[in-house]
ZADO-1210 file (C-alpha; in nm, 4 decimals, padded with zeros to 6 digits):
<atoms>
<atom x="05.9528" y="11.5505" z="20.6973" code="UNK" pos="1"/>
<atom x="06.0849" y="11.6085" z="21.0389" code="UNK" pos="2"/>
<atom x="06.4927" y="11.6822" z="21.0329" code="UNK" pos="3"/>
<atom x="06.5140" y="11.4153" z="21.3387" code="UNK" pos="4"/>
<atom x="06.4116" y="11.1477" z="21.0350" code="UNK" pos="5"/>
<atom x="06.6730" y="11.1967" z="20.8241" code="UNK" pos="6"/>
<atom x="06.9567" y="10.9734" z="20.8450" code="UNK" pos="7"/>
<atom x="07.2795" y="10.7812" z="20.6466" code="UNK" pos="8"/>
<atom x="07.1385" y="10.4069" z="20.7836" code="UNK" pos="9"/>
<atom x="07.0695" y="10.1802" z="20.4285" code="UNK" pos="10"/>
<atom x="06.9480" y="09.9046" z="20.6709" code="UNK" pos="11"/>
<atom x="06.7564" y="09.6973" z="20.4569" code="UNK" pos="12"/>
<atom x="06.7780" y="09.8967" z="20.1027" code="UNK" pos="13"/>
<atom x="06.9444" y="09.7274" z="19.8067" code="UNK" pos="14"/>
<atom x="07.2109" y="09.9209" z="19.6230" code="UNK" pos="15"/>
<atom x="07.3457" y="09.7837" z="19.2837" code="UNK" pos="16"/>
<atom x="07.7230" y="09.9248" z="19.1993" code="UNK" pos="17"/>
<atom x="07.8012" y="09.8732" z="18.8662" code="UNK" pos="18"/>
<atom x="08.1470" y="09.8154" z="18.7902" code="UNK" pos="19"/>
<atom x="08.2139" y="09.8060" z="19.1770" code="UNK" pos="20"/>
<atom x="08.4758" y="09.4988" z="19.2266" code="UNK" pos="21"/>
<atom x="08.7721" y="09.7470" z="19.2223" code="UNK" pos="22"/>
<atom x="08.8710" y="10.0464" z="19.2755" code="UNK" pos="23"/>
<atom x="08.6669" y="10.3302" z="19.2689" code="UNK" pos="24"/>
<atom x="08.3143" y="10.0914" z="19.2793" code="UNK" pos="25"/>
<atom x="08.4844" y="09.8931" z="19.5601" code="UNK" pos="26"/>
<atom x="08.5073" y="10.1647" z="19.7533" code="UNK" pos="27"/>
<atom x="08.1954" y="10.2495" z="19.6742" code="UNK" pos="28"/>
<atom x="08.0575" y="09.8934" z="19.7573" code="UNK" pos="29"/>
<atom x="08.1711" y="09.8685" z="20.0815" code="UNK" pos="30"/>
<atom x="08.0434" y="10.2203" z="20.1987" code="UNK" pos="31"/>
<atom x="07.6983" y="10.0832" z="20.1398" code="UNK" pos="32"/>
<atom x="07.7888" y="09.7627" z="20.3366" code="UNK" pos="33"/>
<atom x="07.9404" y="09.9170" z="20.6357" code="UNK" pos="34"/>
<atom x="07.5883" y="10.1648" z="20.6164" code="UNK" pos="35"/>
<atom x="07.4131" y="09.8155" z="20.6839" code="UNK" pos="36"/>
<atom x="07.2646" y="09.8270" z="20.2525" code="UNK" pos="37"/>
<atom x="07.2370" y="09.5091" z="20.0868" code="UNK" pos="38"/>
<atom x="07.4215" y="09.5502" z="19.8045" code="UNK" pos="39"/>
<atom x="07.5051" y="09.3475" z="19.4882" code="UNK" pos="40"/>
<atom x="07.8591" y="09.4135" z="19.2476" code="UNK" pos="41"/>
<atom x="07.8608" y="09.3413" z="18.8644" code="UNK" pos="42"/>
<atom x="08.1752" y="09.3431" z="18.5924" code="UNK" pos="43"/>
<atom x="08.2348" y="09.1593" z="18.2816" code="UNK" pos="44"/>
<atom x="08.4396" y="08.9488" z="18.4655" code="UNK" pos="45"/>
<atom x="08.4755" y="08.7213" z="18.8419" code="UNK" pos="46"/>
<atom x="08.6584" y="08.9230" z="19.0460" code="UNK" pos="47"/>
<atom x="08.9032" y="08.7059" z="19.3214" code="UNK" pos="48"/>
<atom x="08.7747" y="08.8460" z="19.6368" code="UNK" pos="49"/>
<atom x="08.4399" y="09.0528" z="19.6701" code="UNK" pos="50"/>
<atom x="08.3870" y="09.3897" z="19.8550" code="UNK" pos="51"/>
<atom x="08.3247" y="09.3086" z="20.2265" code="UNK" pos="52"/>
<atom x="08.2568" y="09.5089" z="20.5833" code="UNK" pos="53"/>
<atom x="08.2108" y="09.3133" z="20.9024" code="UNK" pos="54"/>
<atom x="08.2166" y="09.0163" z="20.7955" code="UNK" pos="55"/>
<atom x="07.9009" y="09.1069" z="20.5228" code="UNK" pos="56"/>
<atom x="08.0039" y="09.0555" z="20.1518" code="UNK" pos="57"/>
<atom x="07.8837" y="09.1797" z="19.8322" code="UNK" pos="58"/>
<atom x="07.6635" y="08.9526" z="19.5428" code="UNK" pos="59"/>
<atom x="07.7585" y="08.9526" z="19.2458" code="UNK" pos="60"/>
<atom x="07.6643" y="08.9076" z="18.8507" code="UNK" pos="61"/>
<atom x="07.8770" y="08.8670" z="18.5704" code="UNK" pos="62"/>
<atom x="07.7256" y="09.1411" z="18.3244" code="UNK" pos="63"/>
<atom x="07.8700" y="09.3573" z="18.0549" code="UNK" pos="64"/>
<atom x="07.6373" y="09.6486" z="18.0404" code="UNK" pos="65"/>
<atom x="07.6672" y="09.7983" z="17.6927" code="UNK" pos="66"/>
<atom x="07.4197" y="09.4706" z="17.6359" code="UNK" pos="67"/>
<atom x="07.0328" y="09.6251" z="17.7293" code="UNK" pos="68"/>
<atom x="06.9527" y="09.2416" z="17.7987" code="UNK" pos="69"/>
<atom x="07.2732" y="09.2262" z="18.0673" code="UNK" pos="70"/>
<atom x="07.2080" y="09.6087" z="18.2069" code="UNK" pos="71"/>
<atom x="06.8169" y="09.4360" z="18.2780" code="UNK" pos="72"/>
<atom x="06.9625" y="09.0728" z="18.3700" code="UNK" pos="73"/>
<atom x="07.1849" y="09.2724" z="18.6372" code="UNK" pos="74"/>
<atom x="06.8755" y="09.4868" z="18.8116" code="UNK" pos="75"/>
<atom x="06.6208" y="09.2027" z="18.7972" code="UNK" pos="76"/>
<atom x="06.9469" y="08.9887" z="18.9610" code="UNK" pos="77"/>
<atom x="06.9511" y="09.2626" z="19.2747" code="UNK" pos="78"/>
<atom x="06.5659" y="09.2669" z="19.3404" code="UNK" pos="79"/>
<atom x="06.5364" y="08.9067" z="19.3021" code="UNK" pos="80"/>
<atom x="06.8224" y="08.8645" z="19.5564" code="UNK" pos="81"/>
<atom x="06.7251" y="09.1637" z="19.7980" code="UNK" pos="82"/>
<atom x="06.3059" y="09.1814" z="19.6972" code="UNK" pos="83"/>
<atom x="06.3840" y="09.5423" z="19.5681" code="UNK" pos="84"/>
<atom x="06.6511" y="09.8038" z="19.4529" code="UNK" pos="85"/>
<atom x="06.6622" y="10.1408" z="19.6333" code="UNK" pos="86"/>
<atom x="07.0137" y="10.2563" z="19.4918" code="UNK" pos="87"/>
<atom x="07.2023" y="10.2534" z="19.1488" code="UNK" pos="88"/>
<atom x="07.5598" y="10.3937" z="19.1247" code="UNK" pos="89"/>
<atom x="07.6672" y="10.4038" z="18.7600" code="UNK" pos="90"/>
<atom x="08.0494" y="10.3670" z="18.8133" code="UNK" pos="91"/>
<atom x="08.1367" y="10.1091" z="18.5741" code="UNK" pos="92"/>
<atom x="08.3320" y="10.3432" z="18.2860" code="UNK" pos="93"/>
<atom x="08.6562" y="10.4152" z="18.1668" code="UNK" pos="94"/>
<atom x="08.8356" y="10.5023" z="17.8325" code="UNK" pos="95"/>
<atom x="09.2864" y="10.4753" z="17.7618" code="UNK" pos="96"/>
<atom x="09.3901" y="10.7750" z="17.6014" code="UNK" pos="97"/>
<atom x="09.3789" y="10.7939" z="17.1713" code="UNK" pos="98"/>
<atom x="09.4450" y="10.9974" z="16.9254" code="UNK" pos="99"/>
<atom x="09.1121" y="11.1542" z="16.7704" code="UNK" pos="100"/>
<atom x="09.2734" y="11.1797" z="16.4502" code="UNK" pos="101"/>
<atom x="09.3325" y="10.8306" z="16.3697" code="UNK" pos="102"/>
<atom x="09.1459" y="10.6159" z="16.6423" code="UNK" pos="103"/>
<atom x="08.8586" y="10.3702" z="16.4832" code="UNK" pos="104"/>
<atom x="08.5568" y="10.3667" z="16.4917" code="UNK" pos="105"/>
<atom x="08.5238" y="10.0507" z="16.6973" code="UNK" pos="106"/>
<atom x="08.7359" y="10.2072" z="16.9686" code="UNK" pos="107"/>
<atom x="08.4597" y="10.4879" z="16.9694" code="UNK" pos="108"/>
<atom x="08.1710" y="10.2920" z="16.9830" code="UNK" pos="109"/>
<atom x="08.3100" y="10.0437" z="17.2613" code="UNK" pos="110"/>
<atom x="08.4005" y="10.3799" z="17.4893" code="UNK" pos="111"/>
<atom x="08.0516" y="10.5530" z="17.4162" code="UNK" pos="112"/>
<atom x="07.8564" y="10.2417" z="17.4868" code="UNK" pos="113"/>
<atom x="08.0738" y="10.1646" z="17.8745" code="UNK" pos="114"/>
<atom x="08.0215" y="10.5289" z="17.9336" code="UNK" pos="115"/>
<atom x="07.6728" y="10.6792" z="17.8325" code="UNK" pos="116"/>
<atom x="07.4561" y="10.3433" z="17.6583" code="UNK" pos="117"/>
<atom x="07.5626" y="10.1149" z="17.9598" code="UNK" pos="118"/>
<atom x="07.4263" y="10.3903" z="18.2525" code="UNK" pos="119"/>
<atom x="07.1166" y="10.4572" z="18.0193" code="UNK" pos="120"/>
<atom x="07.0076" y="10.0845" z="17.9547" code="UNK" pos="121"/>
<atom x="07.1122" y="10.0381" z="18.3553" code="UNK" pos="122"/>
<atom x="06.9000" y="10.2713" z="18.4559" code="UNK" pos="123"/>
<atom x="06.5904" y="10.2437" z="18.2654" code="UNK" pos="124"/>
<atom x="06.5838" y="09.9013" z="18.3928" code="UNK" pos="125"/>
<atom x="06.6241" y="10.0589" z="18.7770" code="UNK" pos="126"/>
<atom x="06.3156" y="10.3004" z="18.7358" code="UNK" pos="127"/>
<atom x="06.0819" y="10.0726" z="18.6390" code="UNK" pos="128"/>
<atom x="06.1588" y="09.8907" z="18.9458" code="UNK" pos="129"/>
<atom x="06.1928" y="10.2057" z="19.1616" code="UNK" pos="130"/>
<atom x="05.9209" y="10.3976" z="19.0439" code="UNK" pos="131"/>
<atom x="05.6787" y="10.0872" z="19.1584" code="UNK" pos="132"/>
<atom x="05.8037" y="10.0611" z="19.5282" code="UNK" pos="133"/>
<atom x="05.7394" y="10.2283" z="19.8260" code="UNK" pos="134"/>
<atom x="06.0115" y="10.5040" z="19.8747" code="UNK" pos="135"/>
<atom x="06.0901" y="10.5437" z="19.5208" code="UNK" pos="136"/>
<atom x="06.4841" y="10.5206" z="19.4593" code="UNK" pos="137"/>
<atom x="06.7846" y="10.7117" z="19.3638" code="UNK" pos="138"/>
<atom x="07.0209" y="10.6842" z="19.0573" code="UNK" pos="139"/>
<atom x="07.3707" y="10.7942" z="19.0787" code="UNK" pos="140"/>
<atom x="07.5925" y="10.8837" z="18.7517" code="UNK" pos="141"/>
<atom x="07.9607" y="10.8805" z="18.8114" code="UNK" pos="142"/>
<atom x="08.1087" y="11.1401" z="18.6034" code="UNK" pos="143"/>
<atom x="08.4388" y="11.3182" z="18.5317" code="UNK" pos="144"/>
<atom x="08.6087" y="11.6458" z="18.4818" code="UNK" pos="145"/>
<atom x="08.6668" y="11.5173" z="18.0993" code="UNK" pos="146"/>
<atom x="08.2943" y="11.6117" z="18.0990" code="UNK" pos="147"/>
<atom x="08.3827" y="12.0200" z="18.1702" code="UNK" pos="148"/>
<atom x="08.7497" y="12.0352" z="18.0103" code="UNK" pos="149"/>
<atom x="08.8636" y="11.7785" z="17.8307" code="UNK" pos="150"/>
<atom x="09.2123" y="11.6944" z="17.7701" code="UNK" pos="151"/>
<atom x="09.4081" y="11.5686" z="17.4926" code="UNK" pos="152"/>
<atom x="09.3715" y="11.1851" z="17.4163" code="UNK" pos="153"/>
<atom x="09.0106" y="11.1662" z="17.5449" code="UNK" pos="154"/>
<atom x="08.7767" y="11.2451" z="17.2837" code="UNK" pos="155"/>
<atom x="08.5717" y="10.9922" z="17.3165" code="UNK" pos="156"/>
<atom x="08.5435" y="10.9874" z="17.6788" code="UNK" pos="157"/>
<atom x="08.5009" y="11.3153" z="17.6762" code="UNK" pos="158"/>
<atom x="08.2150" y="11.3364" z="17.5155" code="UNK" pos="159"/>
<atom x="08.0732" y="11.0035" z="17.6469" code="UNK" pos="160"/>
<atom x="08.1103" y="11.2044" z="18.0094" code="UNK" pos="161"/>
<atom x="07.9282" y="11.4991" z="17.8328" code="UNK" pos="162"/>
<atom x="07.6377" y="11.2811" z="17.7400" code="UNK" pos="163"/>
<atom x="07.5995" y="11.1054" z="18.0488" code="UNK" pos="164"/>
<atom x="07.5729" y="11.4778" z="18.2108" code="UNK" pos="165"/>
<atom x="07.2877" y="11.5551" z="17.9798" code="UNK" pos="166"/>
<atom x="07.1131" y="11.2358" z="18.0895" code="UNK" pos="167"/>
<atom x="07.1349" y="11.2519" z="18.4379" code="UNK" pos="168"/>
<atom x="06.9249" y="11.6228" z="18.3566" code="UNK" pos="169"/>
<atom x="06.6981" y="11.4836" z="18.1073" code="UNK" pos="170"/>
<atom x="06.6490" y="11.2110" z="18.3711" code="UNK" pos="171"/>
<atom x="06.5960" y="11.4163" z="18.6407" code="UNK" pos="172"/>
<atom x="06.3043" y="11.6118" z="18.5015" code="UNK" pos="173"/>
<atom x="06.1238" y="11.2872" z="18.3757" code="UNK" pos="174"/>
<atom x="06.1272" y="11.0737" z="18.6596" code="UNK" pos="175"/>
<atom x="06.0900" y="11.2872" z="18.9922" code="UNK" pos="176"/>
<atom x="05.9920" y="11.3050" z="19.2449" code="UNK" pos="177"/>
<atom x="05.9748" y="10.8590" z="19.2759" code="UNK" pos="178"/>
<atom x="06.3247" y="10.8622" z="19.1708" code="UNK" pos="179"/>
<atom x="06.5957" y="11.1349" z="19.1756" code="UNK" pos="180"/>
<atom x="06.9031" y="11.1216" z="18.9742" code="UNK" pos="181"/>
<atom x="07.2348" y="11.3279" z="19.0486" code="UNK" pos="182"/>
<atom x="07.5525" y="11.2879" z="18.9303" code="UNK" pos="183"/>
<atom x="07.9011" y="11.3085" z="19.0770" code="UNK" pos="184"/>
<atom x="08.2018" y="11.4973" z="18.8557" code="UNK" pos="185"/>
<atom x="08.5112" y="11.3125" z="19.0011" code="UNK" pos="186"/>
<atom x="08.8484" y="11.4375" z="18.9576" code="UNK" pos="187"/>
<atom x="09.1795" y="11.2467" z="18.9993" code="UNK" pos="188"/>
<atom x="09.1217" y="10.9568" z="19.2113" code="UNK" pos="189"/>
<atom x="09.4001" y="10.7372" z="19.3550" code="UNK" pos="190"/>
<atom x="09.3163" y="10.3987" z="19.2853" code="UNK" pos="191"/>
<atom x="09.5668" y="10.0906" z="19.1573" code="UNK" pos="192"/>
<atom x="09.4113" y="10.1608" z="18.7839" code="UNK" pos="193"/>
<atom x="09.5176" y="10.5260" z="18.8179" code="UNK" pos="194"/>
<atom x="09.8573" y="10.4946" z="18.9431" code="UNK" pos="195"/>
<atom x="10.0039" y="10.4903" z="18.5679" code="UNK" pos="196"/>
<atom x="09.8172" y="10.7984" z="18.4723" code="UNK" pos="197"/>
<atom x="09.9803" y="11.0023" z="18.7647" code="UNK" pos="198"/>
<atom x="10.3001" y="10.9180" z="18.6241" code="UNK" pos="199"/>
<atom x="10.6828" y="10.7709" z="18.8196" code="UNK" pos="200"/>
<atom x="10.6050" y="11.0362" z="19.0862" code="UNK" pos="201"/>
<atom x="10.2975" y="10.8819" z="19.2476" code="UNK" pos="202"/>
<atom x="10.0832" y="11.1785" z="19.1927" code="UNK" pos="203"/>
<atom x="10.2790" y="11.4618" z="19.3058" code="UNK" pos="204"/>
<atom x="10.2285" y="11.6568" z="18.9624" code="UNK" pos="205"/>
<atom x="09.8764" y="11.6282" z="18.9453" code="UNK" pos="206"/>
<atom x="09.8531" y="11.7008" z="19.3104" code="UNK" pos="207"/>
<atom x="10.0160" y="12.0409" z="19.1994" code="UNK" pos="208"/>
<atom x="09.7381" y="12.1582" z="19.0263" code="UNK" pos="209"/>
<atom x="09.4597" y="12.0335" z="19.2386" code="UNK" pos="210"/>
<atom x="09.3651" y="12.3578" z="19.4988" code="UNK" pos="211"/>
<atom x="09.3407" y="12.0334" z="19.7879" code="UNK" pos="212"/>
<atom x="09.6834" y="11.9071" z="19.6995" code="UNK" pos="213"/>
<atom x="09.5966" y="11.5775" z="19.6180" code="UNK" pos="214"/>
<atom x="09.4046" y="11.3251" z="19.4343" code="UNK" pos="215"/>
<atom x="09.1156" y="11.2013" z="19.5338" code="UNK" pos="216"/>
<atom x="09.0579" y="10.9125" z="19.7870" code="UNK" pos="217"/>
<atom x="08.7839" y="10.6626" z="19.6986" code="UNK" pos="218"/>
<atom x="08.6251" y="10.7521" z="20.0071" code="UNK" pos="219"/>
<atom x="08.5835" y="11.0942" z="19.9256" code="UNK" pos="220"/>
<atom x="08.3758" y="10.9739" z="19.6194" code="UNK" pos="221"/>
<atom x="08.2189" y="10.6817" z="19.8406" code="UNK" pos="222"/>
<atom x="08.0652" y="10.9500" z="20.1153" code="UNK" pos="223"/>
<atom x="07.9138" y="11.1784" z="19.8319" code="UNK" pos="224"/>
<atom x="07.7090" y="10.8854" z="19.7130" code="UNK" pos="225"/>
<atom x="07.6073" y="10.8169" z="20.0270" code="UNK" pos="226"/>
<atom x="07.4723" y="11.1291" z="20.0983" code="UNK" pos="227"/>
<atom x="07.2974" y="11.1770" z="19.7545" code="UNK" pos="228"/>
<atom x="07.1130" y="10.8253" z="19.8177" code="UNK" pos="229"/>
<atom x="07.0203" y="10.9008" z="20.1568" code="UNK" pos="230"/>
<atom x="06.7196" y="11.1314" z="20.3169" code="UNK" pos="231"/>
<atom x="06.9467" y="11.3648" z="20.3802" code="UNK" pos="232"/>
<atom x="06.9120" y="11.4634" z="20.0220" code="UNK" pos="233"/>
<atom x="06.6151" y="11.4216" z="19.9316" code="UNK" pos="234"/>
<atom x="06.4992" y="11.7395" z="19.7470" code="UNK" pos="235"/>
<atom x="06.8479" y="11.6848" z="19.5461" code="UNK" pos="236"/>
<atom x="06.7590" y="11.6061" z="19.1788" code="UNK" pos="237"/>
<atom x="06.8909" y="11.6971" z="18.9014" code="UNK" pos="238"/>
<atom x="07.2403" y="11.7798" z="19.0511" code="UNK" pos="239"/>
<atom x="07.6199" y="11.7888" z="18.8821" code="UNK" pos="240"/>
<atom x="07.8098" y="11.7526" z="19.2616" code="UNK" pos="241"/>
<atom x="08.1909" y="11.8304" z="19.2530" code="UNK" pos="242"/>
<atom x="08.3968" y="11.5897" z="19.4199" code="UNK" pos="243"/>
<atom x="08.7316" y="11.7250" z="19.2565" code="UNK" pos="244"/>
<atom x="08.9331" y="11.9328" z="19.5141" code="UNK" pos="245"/>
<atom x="08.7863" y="12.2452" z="19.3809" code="UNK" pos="246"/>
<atom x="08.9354" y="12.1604" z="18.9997" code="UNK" pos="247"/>
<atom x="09.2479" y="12.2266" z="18.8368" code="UNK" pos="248"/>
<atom x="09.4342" y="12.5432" z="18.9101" code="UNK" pos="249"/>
<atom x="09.4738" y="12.7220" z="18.5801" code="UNK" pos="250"/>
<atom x="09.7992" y="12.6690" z="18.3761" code="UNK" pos="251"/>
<atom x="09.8345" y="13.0210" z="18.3196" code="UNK" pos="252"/>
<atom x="09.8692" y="13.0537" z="18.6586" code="UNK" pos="253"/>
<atom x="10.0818" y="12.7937" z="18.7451" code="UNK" pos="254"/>
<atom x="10.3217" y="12.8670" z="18.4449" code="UNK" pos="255"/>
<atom x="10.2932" y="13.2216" z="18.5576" code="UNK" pos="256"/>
<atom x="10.4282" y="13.1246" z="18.9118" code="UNK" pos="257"/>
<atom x="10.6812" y="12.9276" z="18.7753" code="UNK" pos="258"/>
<atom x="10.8341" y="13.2459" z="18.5820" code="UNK" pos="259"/>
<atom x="10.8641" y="13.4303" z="18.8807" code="UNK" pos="260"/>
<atom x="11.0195" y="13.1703" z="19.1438" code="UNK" pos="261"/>
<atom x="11.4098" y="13.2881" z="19.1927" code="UNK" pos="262"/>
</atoms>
């Protein structure tokens, strides 16, 4: 393929965003929109107002993912609506912090299936559509640090996070070259959800201890699945990318530092 053809214009692909009336997936939504994609929301619940760019808004489908029957209800909604699906992000996830010694089983089961079962049931639904298309598709994993070095309270998540790693690989290798999946590690991300987990300060601490010194925008998370669905990356399958400010700077450094300030 000549460089020349490569390009960021979705005009006239269909992009699903799970989980993308807020936040994060809203941000995420509306990157698609302004890149002229057709693109369809879904949450467990009707949102108030819809992601929207120049005056072009978002679909959207009540679904609750950790159902196989909803994850296929929600793809066959988007080609119905659009005639075909060319894009999956799998944002919808999320876990509160619990204590792995006493937290129940339900709680674990309930996190595991919104983080790992509701991406895989998603996107085996999305291949069998992509795979049967001209152009073939792309399937994006949104992942976190949690999945490299957990911290205390996410257990659960963590290893949710792990597991929807391993199946973005194990994906990978089954389904190319009609459809390429990648996934995204995201760091600390300032959204309205996040604002109690950076504590009273607004996220000065945890900017700190991030190398960029700061958060996350949703943009910066937006972009990067832009460019993994678009031509310009299109012998990138398989992939864990880092969109995390280069990490967490190590404690022992940090505390280190600390000891030797006047």
């Amino acid at each position: 393929m000549d460089d020349q053809s490569h390009t960021m214009d979705f005009t006239g692909r269909a992009v699903l965003v799970t989980g993308g009336t807020r936040g994060l997936g809203a941000a995420i939504a509306r990157a698609f929109l302004a890149g002229g994609a057709d693109v369809l929301v879904c949450g467990r619940s009707t949102p108030v107002t819809l992601p929207s760019v120049g005056g072009r808004d978002a679909a959207f489908r009540v679904a609750d993912l950790r159902d196989p029957v909803a994850a296929a209800d929600a793809v066959a909604a988007t080609t119905e609506r659009f005639g075909r699906l060319d894009v999956l992000v799998n944002n919808a996830g999320g876990s509160p912090d619990a204590d792995a010694a006493t937290v129940s089983p339900r709680f674990v089961e309930k996190v595991v299936a919104l983080n790992l079962l509701a991406p895989f049931y998603t996107a085996q639904a999305a291949n069998l559509v992509m795979r049967e298309q001209p152009g073939g598709g792309s399937v994006i994993n949104i992942g976190s640090v949690s999945a490299h070095a957990p911290q205390p309270g996410t257990a659960a998540y963590s290893a949710a996070k792990a597991g929807l790693l391993g199946l973005t690989r194990a994906l990978a290798l089954e389904w190319a070259p009609r459809v390429r999946v990648n996934h995204i590690t995201a760091g600390p991300i300032r959204t309205e959800n996040a604002a109690a987990l950076h504590g009273k300060d607004g996220g000065s601490t945890v900017a700190g201890v991030v190398p960029m010194g700061r958060p996350a925008e949703p943009g910066d998370v937006a972009r990067a699945c832009l460019w993994l669905a678009c031509d310009l990356s299109s012998y990138v399958n398989g992939a864990d990318l880092a969109v995390h400010g280069g990490g967490e700077i190590p404690a022992r450094y940090t505390a280190g530092r600390r000891h030797e300030l006047p």
